[in-house]
KOLPAGU-441376 format. One line per field, with one value per residue: residue number from 1; residue in three letters; chain; y, z, x of N, C-alpha, C, O, CB in turn. Coordinates in Angstrom, 3 decimals, m for minus. Atoms other than C-alpha are relative to their C-alpha. Glycine has a CB too. Example, Ala and Ser with C-alpha at 12.3 -4.5 7.8 and 13.67 -1.06 7.14 Angstrom:
<pts>
n <- 1,2
res <- Ala,Ser
chain <- A,A
n.c2 <- m1.190,m1.190
n.c3 <- 0.000,m0.060
n.c1 <- 0.890,m0.820
ca.c2 <- m4.500,m1.060
ca.c3 <- 7.800,7.140
ca.c1 <- 12.300,13.670
c.c2 <- 1.200,1.090
c.c3 <- 0.000,0.730
c.c1 <- 0.900,m0.770
o.c2 <- 1.181,2.198
o.c3 <- 0.665,0.899
o.c1 <- 1.936,m0.261
cb.c2 <- 0.027,0.462
cb.c3 <- 1.246,m1.415
cb.c1 <- m0.992,0.414
</pts>
This chain:
<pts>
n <- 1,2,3,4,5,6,7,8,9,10,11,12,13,14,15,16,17,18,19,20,21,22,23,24,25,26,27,28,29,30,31,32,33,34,35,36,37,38,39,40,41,42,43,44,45,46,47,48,49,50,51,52,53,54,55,56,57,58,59,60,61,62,63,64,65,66,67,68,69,70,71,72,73,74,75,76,77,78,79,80,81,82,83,84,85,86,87,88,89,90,91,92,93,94,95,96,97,98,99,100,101,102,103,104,105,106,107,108,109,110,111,112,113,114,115,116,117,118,119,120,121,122,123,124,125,126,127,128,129,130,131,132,133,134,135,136,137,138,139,140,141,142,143,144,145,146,147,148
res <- Unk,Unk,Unk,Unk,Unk,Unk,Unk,Unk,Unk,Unk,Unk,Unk,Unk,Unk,Unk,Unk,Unk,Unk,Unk,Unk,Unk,Unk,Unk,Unk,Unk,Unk,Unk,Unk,Unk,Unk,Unk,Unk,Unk,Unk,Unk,Unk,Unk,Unk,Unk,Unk,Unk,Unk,Unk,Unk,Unk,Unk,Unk,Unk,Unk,Unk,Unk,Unk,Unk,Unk,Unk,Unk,Unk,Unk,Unk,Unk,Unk,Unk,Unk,Unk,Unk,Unk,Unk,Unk,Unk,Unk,Unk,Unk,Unk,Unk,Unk,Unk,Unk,Unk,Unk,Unk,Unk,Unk,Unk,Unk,Unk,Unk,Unk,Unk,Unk,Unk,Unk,Unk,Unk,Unk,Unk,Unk,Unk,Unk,Unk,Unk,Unk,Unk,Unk,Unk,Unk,Unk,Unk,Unk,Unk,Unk,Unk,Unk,Unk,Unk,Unk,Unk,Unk,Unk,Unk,Unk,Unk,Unk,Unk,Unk,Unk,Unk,Unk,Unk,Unk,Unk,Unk,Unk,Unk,Unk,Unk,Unk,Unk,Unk,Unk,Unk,Unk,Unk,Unk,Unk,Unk,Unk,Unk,Unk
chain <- A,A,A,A,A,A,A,A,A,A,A,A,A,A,A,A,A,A,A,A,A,A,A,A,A,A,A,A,A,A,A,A,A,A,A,A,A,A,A,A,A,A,A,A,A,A,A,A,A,A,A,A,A,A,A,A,A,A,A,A,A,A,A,A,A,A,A,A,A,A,A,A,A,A,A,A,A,A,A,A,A,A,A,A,A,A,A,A,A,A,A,A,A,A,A,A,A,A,A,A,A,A,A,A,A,A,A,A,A,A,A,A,A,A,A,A,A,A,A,A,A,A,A,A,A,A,A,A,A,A,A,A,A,A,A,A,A,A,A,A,A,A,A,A,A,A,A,A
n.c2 <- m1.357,0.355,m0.578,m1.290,m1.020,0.229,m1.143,m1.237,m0.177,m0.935,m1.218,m1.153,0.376,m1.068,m1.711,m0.388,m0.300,m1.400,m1.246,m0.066,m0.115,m1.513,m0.740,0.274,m1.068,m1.718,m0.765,0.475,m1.239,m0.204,0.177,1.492,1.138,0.496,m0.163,1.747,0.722,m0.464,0.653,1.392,0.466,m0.669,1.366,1.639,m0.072,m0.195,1.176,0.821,m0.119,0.713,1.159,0.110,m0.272,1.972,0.607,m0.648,0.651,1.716,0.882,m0.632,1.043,1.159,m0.020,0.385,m0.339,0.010,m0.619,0.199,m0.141,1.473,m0.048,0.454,0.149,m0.379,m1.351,m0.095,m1.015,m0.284,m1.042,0.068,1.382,0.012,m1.305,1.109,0.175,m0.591,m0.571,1.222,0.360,m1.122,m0.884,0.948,0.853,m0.587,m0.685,0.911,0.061,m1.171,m0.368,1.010,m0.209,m1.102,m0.853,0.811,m0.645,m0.909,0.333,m1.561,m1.409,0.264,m0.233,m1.640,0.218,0.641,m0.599,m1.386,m0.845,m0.305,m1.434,0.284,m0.906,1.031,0.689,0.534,1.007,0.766,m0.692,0.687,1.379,0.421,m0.254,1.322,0.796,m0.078,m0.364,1.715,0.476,m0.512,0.515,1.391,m0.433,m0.334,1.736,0.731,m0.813,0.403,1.050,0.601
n.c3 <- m0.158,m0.398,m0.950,0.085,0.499,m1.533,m0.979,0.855,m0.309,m1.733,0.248,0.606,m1.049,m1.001,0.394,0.333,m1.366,m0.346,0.709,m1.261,m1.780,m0.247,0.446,m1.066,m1.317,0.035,0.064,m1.219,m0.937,m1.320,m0.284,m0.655,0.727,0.945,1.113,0.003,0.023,1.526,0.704,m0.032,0.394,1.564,0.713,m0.077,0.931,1.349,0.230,0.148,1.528,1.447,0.104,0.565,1.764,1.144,0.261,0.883,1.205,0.567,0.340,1.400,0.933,0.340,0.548,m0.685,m0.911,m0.685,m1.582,m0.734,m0.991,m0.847,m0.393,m1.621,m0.237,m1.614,m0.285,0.462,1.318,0.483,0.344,m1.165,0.529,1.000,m0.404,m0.889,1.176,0.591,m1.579,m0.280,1.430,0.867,m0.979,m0.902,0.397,0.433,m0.875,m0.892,1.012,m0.103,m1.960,m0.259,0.651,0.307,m1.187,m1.298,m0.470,1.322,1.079,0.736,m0.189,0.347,1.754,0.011,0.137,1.248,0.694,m0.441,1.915,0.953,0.541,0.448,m0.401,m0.384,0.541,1.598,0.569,m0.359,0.301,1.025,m0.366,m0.171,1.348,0.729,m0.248,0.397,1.322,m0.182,0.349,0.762,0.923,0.093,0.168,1.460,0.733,0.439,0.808,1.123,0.371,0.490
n.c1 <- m0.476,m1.286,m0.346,m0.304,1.306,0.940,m0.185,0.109,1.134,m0.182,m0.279,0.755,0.448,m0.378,m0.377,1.627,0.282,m0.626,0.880,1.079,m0.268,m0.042,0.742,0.958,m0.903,m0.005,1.816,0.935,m0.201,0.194,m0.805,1.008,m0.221,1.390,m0.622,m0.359,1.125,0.309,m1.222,0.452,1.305,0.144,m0.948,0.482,0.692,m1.001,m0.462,1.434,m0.410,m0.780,0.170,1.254,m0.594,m1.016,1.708,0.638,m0.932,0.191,1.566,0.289,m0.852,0.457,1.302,0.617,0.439,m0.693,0.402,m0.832,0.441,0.062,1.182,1.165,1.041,m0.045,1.017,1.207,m0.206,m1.072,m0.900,m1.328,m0.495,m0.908,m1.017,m0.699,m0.440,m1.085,m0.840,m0.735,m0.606,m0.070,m0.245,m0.779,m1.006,m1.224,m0.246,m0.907,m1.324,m0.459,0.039,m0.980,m1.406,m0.597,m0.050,0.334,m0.980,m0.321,m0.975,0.340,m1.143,m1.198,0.328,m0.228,m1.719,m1.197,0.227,m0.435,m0.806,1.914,m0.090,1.333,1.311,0.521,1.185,0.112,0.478,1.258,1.085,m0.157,0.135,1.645,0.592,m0.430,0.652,1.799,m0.173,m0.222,1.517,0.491,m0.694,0.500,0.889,m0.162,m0.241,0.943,0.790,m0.540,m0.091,1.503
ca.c2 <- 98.742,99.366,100.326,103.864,104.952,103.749,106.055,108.784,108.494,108.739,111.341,113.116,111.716,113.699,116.761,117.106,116.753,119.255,121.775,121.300,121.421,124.823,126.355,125.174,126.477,129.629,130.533,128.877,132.102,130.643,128.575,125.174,121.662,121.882,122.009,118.492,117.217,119.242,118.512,114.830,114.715,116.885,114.691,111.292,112.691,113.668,110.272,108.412,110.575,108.790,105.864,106.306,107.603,103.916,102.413,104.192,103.809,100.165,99.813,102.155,100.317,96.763,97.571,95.851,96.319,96.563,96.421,96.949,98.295,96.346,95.869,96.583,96.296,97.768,100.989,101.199,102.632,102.713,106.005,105.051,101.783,103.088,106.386,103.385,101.824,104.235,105.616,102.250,101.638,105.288,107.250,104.794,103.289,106.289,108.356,105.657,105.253,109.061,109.604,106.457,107.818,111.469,112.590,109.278,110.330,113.626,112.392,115.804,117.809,115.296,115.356,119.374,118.900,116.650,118.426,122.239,122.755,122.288,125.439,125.562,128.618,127.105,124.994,125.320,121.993,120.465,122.972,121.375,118.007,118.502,120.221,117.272,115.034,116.475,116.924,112.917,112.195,113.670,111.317,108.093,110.178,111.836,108.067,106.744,109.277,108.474,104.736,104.070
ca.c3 <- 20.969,21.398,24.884,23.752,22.286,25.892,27.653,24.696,25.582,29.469,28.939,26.785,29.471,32.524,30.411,29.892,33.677,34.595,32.234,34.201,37.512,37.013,35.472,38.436,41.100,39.412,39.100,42.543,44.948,48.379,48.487,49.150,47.314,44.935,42.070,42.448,42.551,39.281,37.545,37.973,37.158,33.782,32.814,33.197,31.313,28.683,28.682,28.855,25.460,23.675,24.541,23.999,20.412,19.486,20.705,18.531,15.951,15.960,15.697,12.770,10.945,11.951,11.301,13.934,17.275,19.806,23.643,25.885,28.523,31.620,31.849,34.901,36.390,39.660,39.362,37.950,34.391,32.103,32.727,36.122,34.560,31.829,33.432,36.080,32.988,31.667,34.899,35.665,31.725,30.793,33.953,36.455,35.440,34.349,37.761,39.436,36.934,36.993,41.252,41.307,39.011,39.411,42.884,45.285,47.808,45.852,43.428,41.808,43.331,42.618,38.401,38.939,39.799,37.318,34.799,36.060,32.079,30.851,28.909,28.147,28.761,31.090,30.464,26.952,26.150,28.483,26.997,23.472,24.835,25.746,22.604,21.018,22.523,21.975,18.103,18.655,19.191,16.355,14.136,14.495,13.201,10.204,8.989,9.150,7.352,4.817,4.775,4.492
ca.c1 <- 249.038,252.715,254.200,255.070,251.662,250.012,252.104,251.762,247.923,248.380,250.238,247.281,244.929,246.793,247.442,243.710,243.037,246.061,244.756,241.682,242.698,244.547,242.041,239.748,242.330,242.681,238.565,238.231,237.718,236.368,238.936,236.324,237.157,233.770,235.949,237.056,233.531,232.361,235.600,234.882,231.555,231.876,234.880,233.174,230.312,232.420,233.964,230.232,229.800,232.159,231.508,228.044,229.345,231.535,228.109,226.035,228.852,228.555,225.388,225.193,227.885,227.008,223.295,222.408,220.439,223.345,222.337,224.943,222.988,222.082,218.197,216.371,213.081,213.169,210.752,207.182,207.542,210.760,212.258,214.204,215.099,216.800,218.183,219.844,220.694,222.591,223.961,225.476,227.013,227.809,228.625,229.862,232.463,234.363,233.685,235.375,238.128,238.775,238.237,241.115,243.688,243.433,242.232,242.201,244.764,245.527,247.392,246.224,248.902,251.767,250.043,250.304,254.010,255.235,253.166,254.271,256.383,252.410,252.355,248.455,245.720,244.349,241.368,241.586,242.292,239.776,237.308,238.374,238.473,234.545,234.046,235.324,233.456,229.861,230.894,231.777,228.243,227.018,229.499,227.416,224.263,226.252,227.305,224.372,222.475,225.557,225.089,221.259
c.c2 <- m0.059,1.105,1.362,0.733,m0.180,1.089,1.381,0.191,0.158,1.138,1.451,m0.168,1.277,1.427,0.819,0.446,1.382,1.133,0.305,0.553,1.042,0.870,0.537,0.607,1.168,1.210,m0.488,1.104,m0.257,m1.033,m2.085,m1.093,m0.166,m0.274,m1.154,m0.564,0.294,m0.461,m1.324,m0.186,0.575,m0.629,m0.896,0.576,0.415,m1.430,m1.304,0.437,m0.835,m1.021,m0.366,0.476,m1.362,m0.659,m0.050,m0.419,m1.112,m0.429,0.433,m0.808,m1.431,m0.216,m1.180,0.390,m0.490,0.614,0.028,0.614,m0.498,0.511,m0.366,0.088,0.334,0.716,m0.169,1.557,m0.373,0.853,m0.326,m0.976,0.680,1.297,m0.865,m0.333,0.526,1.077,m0.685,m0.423,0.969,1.067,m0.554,m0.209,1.401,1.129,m0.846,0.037,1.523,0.376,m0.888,1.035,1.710,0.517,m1.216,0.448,1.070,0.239,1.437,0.717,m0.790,0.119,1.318,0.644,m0.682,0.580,1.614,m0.096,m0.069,1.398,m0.119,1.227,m0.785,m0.313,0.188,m1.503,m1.333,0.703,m0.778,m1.738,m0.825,0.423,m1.195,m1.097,m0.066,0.120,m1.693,m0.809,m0.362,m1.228,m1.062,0.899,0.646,m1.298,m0.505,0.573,m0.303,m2.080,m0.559,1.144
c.c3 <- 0.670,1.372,0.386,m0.074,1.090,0.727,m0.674,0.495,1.491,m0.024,m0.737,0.839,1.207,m0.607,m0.284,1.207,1.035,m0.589,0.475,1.048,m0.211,m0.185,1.346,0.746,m0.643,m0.247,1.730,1.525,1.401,0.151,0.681,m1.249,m0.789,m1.098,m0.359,m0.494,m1.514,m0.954,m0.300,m0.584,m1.597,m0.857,m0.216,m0.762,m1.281,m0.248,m0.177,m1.077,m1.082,m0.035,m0.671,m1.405,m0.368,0.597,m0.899,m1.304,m0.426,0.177,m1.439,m1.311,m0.591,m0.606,0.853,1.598,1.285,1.388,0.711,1.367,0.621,0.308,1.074,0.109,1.080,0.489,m0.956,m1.452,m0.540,0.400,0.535,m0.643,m0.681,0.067,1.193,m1.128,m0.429,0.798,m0.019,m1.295,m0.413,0.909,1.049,0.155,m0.198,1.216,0.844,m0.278,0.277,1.786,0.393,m0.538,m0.030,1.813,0.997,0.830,m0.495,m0.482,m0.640,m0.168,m0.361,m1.863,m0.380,0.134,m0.890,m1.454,0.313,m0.994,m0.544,m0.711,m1.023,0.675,0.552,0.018,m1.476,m0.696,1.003,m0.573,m1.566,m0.279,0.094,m1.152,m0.842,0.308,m0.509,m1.598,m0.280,m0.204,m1.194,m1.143,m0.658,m0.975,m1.583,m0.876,m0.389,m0.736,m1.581,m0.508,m0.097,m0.897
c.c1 <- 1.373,0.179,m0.326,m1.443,m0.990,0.596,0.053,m1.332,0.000,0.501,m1.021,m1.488,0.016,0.754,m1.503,m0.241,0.502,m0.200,m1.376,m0.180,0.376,m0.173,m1.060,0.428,m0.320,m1.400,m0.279,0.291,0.042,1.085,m0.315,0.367,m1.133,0.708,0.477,m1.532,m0.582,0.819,m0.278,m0.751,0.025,0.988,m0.215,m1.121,0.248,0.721,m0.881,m0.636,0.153,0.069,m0.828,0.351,0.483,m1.848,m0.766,0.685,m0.057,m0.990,m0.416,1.175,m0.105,m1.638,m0.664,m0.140,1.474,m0.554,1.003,m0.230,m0.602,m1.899,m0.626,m1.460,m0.661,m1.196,m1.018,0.347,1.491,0.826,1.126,0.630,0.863,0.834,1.167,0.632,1.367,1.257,1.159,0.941,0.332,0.769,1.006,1.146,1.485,0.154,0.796,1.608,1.072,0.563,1.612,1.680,m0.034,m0.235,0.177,1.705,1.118,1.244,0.056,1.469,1.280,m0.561,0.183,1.831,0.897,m0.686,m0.017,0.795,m1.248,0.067,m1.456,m0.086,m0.709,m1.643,m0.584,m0.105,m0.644,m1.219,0.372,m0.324,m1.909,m0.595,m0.128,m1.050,m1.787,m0.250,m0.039,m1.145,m0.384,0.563,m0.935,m1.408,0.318,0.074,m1.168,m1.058,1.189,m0.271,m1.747,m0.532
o.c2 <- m0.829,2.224,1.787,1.706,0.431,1.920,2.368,1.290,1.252,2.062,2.662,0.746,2.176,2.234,2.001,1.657,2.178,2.128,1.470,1.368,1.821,1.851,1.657,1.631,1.892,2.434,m0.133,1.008,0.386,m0.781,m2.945,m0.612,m1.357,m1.242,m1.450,m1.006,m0.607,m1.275,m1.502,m0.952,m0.114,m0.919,m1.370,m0.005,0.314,m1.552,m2.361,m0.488,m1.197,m1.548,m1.166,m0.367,m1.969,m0.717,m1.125,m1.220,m1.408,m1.591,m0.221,m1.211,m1.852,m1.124,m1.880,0.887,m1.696,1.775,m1.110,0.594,m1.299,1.563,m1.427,0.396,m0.069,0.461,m0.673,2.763,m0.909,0.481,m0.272,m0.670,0.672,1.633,m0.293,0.445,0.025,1.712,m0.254,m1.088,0.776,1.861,m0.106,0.102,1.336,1.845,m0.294,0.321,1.548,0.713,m0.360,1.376,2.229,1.086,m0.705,0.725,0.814,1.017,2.001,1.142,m0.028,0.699,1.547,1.528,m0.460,0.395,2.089,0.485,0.753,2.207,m0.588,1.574,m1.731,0.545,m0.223,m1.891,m2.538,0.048,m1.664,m2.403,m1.889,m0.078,m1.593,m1.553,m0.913,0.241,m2.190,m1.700,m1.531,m1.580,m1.218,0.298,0.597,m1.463,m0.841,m0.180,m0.398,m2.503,m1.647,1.042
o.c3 <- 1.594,1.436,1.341,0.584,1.036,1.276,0.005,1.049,1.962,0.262,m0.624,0.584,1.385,m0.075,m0.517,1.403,1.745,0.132,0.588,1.444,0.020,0.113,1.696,1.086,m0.222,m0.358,2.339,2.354,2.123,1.309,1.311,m2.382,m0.931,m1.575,m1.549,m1.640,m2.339,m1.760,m1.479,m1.524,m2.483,m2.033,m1.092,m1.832,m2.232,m1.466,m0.649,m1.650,m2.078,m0.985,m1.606,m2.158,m1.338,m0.080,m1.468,m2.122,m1.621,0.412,m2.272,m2.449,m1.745,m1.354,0.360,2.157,1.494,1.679,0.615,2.201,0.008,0.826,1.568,m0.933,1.406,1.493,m1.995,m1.525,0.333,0.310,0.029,m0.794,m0.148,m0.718,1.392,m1.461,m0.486,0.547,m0.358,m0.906,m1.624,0.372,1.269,1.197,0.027,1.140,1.676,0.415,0.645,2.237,1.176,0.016,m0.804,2.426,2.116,0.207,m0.709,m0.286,m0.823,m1.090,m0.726,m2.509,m1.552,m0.392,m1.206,m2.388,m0.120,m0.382,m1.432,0.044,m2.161,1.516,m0.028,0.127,m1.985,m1.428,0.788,m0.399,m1.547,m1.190,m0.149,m1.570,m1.400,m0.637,m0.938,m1.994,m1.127,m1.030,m1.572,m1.931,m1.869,m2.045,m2.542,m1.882,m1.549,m1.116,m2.696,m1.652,m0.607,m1.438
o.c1 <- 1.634,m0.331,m0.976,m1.809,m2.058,m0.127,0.336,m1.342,m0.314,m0.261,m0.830,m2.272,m0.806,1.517,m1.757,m0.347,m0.113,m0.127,m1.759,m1.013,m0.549,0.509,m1.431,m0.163,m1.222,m1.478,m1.288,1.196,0.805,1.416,0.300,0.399,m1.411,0.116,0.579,m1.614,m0.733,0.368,m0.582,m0.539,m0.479,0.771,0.509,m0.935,m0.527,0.856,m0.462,m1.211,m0.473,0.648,m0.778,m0.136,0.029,m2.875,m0.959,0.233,m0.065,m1.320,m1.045,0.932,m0.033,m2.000,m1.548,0.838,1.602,m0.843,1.462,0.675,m1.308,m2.273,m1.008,m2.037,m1.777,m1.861,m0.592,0.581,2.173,1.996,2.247,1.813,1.972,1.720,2.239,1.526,2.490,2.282,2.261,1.901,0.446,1.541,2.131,1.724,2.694,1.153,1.516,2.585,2.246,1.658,2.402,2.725,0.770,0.668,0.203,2.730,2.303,2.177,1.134,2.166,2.175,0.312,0.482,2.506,2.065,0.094,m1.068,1.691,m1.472,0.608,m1.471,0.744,m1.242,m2.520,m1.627,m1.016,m0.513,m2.246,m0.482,m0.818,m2.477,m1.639,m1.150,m1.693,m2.571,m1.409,m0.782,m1.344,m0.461,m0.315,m1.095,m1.305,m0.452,m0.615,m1.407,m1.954,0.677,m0.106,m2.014,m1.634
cb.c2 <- 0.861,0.187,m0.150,0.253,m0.440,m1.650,m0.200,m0.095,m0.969,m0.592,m0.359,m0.148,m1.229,m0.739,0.122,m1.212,m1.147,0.009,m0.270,m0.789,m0.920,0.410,m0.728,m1.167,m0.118,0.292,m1.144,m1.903,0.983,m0.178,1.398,0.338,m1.139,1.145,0.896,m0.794,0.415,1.413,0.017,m0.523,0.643,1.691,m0.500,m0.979,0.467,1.306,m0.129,0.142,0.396,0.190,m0.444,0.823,1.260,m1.643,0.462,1.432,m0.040,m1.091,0.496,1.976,m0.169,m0.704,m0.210,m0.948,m0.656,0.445,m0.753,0.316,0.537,m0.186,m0.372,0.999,m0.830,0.966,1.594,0.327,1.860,0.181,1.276,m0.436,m1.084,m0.186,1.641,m1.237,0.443,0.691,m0.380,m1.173,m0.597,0.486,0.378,m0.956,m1.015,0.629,0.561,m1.522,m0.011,0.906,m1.160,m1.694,m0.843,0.935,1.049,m2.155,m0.802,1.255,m1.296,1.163,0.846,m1.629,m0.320,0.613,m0.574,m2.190,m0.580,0.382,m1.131,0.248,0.367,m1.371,0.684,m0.055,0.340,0.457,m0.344,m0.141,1.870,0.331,0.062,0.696,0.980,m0.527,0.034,1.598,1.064,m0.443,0.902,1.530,m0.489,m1.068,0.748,0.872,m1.266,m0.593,1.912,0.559,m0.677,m0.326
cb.c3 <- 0.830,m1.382,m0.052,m1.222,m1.596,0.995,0.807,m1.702,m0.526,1.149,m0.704,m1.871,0.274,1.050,m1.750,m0.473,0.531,m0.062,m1.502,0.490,0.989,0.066,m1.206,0.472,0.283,m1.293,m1.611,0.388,m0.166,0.680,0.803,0.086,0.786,m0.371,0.025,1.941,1.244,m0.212,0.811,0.894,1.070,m0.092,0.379,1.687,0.341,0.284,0.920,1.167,m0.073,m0.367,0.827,0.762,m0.255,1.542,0.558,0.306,0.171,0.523,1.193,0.210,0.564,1.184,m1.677,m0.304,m0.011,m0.606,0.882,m0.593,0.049,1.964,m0.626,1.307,m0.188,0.368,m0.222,1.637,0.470,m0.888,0.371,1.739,m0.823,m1.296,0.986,0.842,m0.712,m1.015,1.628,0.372,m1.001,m0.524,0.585,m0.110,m1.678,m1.655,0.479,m0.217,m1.938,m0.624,1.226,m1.142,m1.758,m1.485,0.258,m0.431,0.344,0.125,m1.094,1.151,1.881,0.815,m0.515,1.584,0.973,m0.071,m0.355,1.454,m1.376,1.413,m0.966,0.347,m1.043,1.102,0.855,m0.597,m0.860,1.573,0.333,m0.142,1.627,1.273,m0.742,0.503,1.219,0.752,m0.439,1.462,0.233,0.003,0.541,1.878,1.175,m0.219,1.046,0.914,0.820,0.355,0.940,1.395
cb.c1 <- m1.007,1.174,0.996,0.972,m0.802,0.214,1.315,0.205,m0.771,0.994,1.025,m0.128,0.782,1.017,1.123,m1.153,0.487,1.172,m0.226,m0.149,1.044,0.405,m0.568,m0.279,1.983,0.982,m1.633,0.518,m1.062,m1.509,0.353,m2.275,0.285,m1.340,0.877,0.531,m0.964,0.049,1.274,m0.327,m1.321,0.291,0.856,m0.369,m0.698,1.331,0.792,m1.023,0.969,1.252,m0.079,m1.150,1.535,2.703,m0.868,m0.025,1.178,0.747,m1.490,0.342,0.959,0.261,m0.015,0.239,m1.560,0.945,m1.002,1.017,m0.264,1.508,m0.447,0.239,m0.094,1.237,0.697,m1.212,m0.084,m0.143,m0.358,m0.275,m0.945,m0.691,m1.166,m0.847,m0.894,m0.709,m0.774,m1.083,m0.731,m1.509,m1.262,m0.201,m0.654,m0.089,m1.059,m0.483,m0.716,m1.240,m1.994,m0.513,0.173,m0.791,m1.404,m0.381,0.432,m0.419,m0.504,m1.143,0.167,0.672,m1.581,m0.993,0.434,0.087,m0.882,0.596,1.479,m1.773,1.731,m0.921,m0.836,0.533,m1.009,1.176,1.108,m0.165,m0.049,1.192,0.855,m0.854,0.797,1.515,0.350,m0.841,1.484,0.456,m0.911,0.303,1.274,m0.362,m0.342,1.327,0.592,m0.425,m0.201,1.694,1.059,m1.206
</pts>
């Protein structure tokens, strides 16, 4: 991937987030930091999605059993196991990722300043972004109903 189209995608990255964020500010009445925490969490599950979509995808393609989730044994029964599982491989990874590069020493407000020409309704295209994503799912499920 060339230089340019890495920072074309950061760029569509932190225009997602800032369309976010001043959507969040501008619904957020008492004036309390929850909006960070939700934000986060509904973003990284939107991003554990689509992962879980190319997963799915390549298993439906290669036609074969693809595990990429880490098997535990911890708790009596499956469920916890594989809600850990998929915590740890699906969720994890991208609340960290996100908490680092958008709010860890709030970066936020300098991403709100260098994106202030943004000219979005705001939270439109994070509301598109999640649309997108749950439509994403669905992809691996149309395919493979086309290929078997």
């Amino acid at each position: 991937m060339m230089l340019k189209e890495m920072i074309n995608i950061k760029k569509l990255y932190y225009s997602v987030w800032v369309d976010a964020i001043k959507a969040a500010i501008k619904t957020n009445k008492d004036g309390q930091n929850s909006w960070k925490s939700t934000l986060l969490i509904i973003f990284s599950v939107s991003q554990g999605i689509n992962l879980l979509a190319i997963f799915l995808l390549i298993k439906v393609v290669s036609k074969k059993e693809v595990n990429v989730f880490i098997n535990f044994n911890l708790f009596p029964g499956k469920m916890l196991d594989s809600f850990l599982s998929a915590f740890i491989t699906l969720f994890l990874p991208f609340l960290l990722l996100n908490y680092f590069l958008v709010f860890y020493k709030d970066k936020y407000k300098s991403l709100l300043d260098s994106y202030a020409g943004f000219k979005m309704k705001e939270g439109l295209l994070f509301m598109l972004y999640f649309i997108a994503s749950m439509i994403i799912l669905l992809l691996p499920v149309i395919i493979g109903k086309w290929i078997i």
